[in-house]
GUPAVEX-115666 format. One record per residue: residue in one letter; x, y, z of N, C-alpha, C, O in turn. Coordinates in steps of 0.2 Angstrom, whole numbers, plus 5000, padded with zeros to 4 digits. Layout:
<rs>
aXYZXYZXYZXYZ...
</rs>
This chain:
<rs>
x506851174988506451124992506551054990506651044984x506550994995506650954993506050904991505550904994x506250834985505550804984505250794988505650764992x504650784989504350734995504450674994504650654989x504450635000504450585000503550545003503350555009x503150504999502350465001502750415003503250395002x502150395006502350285009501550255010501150285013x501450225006500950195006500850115010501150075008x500550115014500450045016499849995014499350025016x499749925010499149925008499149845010499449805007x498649845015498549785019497949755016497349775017x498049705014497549635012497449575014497749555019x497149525009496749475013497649415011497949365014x497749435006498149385006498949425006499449385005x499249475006499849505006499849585010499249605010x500349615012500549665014501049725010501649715011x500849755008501249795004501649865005501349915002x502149875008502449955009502649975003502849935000x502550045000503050054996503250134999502950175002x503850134996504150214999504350244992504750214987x504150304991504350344985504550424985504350464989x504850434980505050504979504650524974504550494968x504350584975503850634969504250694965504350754967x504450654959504750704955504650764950504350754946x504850814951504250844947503450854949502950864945x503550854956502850854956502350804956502150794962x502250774950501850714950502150654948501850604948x502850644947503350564944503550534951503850564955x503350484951503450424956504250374956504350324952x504550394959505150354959505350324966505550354971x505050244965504850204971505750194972506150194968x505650184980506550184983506250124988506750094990x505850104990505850054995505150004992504750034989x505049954993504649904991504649824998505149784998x504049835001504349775008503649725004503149755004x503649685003502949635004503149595007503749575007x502549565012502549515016501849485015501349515013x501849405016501249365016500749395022500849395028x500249415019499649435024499449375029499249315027x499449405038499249385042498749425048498749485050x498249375051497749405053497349445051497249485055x497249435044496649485042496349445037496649405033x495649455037495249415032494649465030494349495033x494749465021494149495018494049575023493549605025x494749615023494549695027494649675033495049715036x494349625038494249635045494949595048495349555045x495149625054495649615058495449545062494949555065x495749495061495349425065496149395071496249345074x496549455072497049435075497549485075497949495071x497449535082497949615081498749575081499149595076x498849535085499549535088499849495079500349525076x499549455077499749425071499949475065500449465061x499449525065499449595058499749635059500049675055x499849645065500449695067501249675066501649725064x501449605068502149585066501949575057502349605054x501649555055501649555046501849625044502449635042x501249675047501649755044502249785047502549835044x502449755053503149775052503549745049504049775046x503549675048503949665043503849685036504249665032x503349725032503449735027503749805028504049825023x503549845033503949905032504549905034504849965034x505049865037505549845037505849825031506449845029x505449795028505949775019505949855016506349885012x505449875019505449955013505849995016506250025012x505949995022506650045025507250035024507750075023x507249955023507949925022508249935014508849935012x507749935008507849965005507850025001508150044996x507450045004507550155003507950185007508050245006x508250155013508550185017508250225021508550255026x507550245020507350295025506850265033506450215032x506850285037506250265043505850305041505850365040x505250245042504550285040504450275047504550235052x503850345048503650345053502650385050502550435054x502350375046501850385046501450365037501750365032x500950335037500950325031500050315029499650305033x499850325021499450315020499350225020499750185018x498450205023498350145022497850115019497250145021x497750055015497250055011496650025015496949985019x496050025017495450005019494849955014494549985009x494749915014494049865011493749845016493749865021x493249775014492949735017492249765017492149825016x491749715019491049715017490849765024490249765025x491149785027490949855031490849915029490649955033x491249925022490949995021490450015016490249975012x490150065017489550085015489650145011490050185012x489050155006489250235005488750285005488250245003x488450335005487750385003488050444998488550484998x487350454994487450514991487150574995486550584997x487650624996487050685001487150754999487550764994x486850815002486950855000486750915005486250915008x487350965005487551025009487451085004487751084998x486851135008486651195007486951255012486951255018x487251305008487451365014487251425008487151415002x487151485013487051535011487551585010488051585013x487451625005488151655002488251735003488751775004x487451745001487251825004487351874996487351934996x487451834990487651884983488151894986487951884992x488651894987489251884987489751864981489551854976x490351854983490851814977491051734980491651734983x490751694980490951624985491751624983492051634979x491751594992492751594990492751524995492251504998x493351504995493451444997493251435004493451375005x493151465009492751455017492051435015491651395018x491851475009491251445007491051385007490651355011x491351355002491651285001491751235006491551175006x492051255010492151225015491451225018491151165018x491051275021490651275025489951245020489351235023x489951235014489551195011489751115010489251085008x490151085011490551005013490250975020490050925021x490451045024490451025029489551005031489450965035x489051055029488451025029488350975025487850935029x488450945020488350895016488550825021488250775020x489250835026489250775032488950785038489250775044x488250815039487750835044487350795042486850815043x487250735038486850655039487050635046487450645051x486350585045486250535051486950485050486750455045x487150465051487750415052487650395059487650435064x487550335059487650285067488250315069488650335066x488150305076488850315081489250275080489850295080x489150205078489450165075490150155068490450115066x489950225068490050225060490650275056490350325056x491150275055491750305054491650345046491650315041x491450425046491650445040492550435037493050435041x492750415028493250375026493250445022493750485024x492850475018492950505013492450535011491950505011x492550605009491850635008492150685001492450735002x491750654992492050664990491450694986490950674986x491750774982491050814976490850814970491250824966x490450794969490250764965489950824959489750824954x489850864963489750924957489550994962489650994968x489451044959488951114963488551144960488551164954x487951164966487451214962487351274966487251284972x487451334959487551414963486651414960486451394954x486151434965485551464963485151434958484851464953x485151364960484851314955485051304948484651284944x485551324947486151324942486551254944487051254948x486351174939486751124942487451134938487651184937x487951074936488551044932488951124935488851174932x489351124939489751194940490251144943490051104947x490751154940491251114944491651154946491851134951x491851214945492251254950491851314951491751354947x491551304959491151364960491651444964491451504966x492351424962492651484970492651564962492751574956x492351604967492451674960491951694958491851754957x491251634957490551664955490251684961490351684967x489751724957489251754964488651714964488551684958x488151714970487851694969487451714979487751734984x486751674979486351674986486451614990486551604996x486451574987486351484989487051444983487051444977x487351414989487951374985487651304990487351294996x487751234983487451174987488051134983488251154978x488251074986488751034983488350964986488050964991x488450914981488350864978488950804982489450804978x488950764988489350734988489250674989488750654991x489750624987489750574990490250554995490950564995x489850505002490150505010490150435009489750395009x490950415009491150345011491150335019491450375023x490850275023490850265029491150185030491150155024x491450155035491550085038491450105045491250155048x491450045046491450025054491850045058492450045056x491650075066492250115069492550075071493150075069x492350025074492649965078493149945071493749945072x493049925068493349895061493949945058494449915055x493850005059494250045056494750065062495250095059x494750065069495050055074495549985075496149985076x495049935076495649865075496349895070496949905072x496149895064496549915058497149965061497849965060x496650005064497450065066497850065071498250105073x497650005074497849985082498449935078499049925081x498249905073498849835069499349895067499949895068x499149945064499649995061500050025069500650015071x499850045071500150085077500650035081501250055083x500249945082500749905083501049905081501549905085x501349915075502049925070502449995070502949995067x502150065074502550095076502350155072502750205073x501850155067501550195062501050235063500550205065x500950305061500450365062499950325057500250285054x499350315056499150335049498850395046498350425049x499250415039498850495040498150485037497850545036x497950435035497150435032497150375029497650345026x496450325030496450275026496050285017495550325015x496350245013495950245008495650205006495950145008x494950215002494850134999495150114994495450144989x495050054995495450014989495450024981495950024978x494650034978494750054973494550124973494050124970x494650184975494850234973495750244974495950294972x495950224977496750224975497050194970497550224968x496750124967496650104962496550144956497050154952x495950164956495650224952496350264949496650274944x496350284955497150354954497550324948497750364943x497750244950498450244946498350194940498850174937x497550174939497450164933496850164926496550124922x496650244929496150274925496350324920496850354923x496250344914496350384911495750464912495350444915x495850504911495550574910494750554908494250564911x495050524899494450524895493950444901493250444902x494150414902493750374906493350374910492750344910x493750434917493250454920492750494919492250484922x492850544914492450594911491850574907491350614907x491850504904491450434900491050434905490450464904x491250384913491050344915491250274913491150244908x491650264920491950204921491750184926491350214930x491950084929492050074933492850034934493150014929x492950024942493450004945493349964948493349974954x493449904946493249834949493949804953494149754951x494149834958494849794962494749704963494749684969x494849664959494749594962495349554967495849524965x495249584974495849564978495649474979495349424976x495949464985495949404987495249394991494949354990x495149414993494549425000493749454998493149434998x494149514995493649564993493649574986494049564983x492849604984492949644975492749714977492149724979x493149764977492849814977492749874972493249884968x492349914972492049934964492050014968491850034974x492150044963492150124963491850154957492250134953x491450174954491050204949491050274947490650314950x491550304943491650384942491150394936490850344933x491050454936490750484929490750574930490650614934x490850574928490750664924491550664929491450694934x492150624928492750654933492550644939493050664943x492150624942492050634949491950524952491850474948x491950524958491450464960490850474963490650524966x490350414961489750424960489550394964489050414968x489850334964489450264970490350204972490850184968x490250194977490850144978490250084983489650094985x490650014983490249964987490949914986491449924983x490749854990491349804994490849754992490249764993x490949684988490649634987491449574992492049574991x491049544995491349485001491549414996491449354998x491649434989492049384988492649414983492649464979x493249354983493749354979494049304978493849244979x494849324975495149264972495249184977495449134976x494949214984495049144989494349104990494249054993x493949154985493449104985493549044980493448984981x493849084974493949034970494248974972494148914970x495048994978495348934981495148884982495248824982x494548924984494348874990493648824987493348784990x493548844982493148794976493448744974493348684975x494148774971494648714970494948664974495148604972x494848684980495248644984494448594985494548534984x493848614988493448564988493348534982493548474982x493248564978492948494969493548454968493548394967x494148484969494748434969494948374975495348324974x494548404980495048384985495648394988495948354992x495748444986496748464990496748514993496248544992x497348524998497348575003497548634999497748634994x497348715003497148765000497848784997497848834993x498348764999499148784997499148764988499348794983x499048714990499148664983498448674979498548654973x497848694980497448724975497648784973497748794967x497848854976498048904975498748874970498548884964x499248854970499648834965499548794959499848784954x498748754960498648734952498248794949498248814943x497648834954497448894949497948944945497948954939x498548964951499148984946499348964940499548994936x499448904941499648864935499348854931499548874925x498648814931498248784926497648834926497148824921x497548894930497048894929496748954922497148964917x496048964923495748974916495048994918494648974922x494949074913494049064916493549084911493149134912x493749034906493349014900493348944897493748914893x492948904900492948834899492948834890493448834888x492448844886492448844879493148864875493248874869x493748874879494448884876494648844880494848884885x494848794881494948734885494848664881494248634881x495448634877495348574874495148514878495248504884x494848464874494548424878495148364881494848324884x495748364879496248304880496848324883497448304883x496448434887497048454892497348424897497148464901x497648394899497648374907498248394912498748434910x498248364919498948394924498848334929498248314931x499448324931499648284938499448324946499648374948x499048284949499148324956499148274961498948224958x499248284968499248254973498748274978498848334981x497948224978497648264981497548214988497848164989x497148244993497048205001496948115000496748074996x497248105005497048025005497747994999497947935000x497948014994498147994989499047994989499448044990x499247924989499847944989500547944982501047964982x500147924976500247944969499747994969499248004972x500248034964499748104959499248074955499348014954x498648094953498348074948498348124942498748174942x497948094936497748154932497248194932496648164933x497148254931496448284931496648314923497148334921x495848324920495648344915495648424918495248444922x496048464914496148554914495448564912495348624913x494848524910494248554911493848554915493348574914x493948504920493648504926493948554933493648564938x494448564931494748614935494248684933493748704936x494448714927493948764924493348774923493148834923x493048734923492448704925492248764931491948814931x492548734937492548754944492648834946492348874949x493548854941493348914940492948944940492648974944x492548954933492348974930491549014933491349064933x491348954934490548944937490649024946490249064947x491149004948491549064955491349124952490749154954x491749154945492249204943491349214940491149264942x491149204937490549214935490049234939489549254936x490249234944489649214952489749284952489349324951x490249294952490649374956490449434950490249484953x490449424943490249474940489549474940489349524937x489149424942488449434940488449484947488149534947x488849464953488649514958488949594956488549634957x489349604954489549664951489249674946489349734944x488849654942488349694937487749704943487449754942x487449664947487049694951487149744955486649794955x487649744958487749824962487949884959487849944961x488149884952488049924946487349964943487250024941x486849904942486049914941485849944948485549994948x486049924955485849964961486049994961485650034964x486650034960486850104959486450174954486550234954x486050114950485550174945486350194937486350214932x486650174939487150184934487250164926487550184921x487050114929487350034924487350064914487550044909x486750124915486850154909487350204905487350204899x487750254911488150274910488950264911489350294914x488950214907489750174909489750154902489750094900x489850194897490250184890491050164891491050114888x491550174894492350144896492150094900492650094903x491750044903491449994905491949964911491849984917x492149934910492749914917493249904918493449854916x493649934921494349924923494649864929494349884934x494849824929495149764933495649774937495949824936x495849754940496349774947496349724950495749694950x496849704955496949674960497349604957497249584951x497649574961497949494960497349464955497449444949x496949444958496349384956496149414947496149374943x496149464946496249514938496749444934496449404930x497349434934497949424932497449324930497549274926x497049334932496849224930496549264921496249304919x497049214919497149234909496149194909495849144912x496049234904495449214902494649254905494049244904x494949304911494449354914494249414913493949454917x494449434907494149494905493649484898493149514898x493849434894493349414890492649384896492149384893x492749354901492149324904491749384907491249404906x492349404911491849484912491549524907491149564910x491649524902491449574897490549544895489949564893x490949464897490249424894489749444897489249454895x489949434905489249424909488849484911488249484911x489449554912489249624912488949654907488449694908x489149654900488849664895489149734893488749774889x489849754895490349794895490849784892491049734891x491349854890491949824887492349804894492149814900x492849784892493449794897494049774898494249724896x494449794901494949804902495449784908495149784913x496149764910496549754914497049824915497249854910x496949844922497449914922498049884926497949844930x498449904925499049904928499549984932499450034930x499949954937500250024938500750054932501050004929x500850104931501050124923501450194928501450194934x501850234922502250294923502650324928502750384930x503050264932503350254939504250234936504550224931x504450244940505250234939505450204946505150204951x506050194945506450134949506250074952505950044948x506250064957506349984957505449964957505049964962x505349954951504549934949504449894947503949894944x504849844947505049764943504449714948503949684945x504649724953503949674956503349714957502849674959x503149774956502449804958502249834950502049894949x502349784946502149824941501549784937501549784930x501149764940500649714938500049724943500149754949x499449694938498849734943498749724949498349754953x499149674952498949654959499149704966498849714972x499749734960499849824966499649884962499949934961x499149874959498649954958498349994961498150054959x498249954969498249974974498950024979499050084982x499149974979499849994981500250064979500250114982x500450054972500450114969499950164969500150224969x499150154970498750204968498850264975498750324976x499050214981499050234989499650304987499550364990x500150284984500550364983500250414979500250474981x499950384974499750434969499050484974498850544973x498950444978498450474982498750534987498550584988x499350504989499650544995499750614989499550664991x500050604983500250644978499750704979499950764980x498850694979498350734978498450754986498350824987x498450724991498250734997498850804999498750835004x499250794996500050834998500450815006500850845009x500150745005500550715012501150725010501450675008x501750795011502050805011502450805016503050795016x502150805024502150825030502450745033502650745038x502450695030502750635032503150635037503550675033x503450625041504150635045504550585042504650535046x504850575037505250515036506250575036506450625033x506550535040507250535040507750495037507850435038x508050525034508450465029509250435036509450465041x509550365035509650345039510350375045510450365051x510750415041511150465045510850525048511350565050x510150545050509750565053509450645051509050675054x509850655045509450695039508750715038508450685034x508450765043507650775042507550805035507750845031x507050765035506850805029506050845029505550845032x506250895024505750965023505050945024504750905020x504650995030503750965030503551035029503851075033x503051055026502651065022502151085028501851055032x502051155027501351185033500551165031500351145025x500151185036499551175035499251205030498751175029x499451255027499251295021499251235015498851235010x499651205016500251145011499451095009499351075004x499151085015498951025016498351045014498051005010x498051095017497351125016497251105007496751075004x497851135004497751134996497651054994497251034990x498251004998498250944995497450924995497250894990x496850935003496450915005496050934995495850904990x496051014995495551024990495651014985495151024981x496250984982496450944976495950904974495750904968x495850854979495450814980494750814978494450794974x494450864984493950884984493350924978492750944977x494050934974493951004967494050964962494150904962x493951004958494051004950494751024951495151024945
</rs>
């Protein structure tokens, strides 16, 4: 049989990203196509322009076909924005003394998504978080025991229909199935957490452009996920007002100059810019600039240590936080994070991948990558991708799929 081939597409506030891969061995990622395009019509998750978002992703799935050689015709995609929500809930089914077997399972899931959810309201992911045979909690694989009453422990990611709809209507513009949306950082998660990590208690702070979004594992599993409505464009756009310059030309000095530790900032740093009104550059002092950072980037972890204390967690996070996303990469934010959270922490990157990884090898595609690694679990092997002299390639039956579902779903 031949390798599968994942494609992941992972649409944000500021870039669009295809990637097309081969799974080696089962689990080894060997990327064959790579399309980025500058994100258009999309702000912070929400679609604010279909006709706009739809030419963006086809042109990024065009760079990816043109270099993997293959047509994608169906693909995972990533989902954020301050409309998703999450609940903890819980599914009871009767077993009768029996040996539970995996319809069991099923039919214990499927009660735990018998919440109230608005009509309004799109289930994302519904993921377990542990089982209890007969008031017997911590069981992570219940299929084989006996028991009367099987209950499972889940957590139910939701967004907005309308909002998760626009999104797939921008995908479909571009000629694309989707086989499932993921959030952002549990794809993340995938492809830059360790074993021992999640097993600790970690969290997964994605700092994209638009959005921060956070996923909280512990005991192996996720606990709590939430969307905080700022990111690295907020920061632009601080800069661009305290400075005065247009947002093109602040986003290129935070690149350049920026920094998000005033107290490591000499006082006789300076830089040239061109701001409104002014037809010479002047000088600005590197700690008025940082300054400005700083005060944003601070704003943002005090909000992520707050939806961590709302989560009831904030104690069980020894591996403390994991970084992700573009806005991660400003030098000087893991020590401020560490400061304000009161956590250790860290920068993750996509790691253990082969071929052309030279541009998505940095945190701002740990999404991107984490989207195959997810397809990896999901066994989207069923993709219809053809390589370009019109070579089908091998799909995978529902048996295939059923397991990749429970990969997931299980221990």
């Amino acid at each position: 049989m031949e390798d599968p081939i994942v494609v992941g597409i992972d649409i944000g506030t500021s870039k669009i990203c295809t990637l097309v891969a081969r799974v080696e061995n089962g689990y080894n990622l060997r990327i064959l196509g790579v399309g980025v395009e500058p994100s258009m019509g999309i702000r912070k998750g929400i679609v604010t322009d279909i006709e706009s978002a739809s030419r963006a992703i086809e042109r990024s799935i065009e760079k990816a076909e043109r270099t993997s050689g293959f047509e994608i015709n169906s693909a995972l995609v990533s989902l954020a924005g301050s409309h998703v929500s999450s609940v903890n809930s819980r599914g009871v089914v009767g077993i009768s003394g029996r040996v539970i077997d995996q319809e069991d399972v099923y039919r214990a899931l499927d009660s735990a998504q018998a919440v109230a959810i608005p009509h309004n309201r799109e289930i994302i992911h519904v993921i377990q978080r542990g089982f209890i045979i007969d008031g017997q909690d911590g069981i992570r694989q219940p299929i084989g025991m006996h028991g009367f009453r099987l209950e499972v422990e889940a957590h139910i990611i939701t967004a907005a229909a309308s909002t998760v709809e626009n999104l797939r209507q921008c995908v479909s513009g571009a000629r694309i199935e989707v086989s499932q949306f993921v959030l952002n950082p549990l794809a993340a998660g995938e492809m830059v957490l360790s074993e021992t990590e999640r097993s600790m208690g970690v969290a997964v702070v994605d700092l994209g452009a638009g959005t921060t979004d956070i996923a909280i594992y512990i005991n192996g599993d996720v606990w709590h996920t939430s969307v905080i409505g700022y990111g690295g464009n907020s920061v632009t756009s601080d800069i661009a007002q305290g400075l005065r310059l247009p947002l093109d030309v602040a986003e290129e000095v935070k690149l350049q100059h920026g920094y998000a530790n005033l107290d490591e900032i000499g006082e006789e740093e300076t830089f040239s810019i061109k701001s409104f009104g002014s037809e010479q550059p002047s000088t600005v002092n590197r700690r008025e600039l940082v300054n400005i950072i700083e005060a944003r980037v601070e704003e943002i972890f005090q909000l992520v240590e707050r939806e961590i204390k709302n989560s009831g967690y904030d104690g069980m996070l020894p591996a403390g936080l994991v970084l992700t996303g573009g806005a991660s990469q400003l030098p000087g934010i893991r020590k401020l994070a560490s400061r304000v959270t009161n956590l250790p922490c860290r920068i993750g990157k996509p790691e253990k991948m082969v071929g052309l990884t030279d541009q998505i090898a940095s945190p701002a595609y740990a999404t991107s990558v984490g989207l195959l690694q997810w397809a990896i679990l999901m066994s989207e092997t069923n993709q219809v991708l053809t390589e370009r002299p019109g070579k089908s390639r091998n799909q995978t039956g529902k048996k295939a799929d059923i397991l990749g579902w429970l990969k997931v779903l299980l221990p």
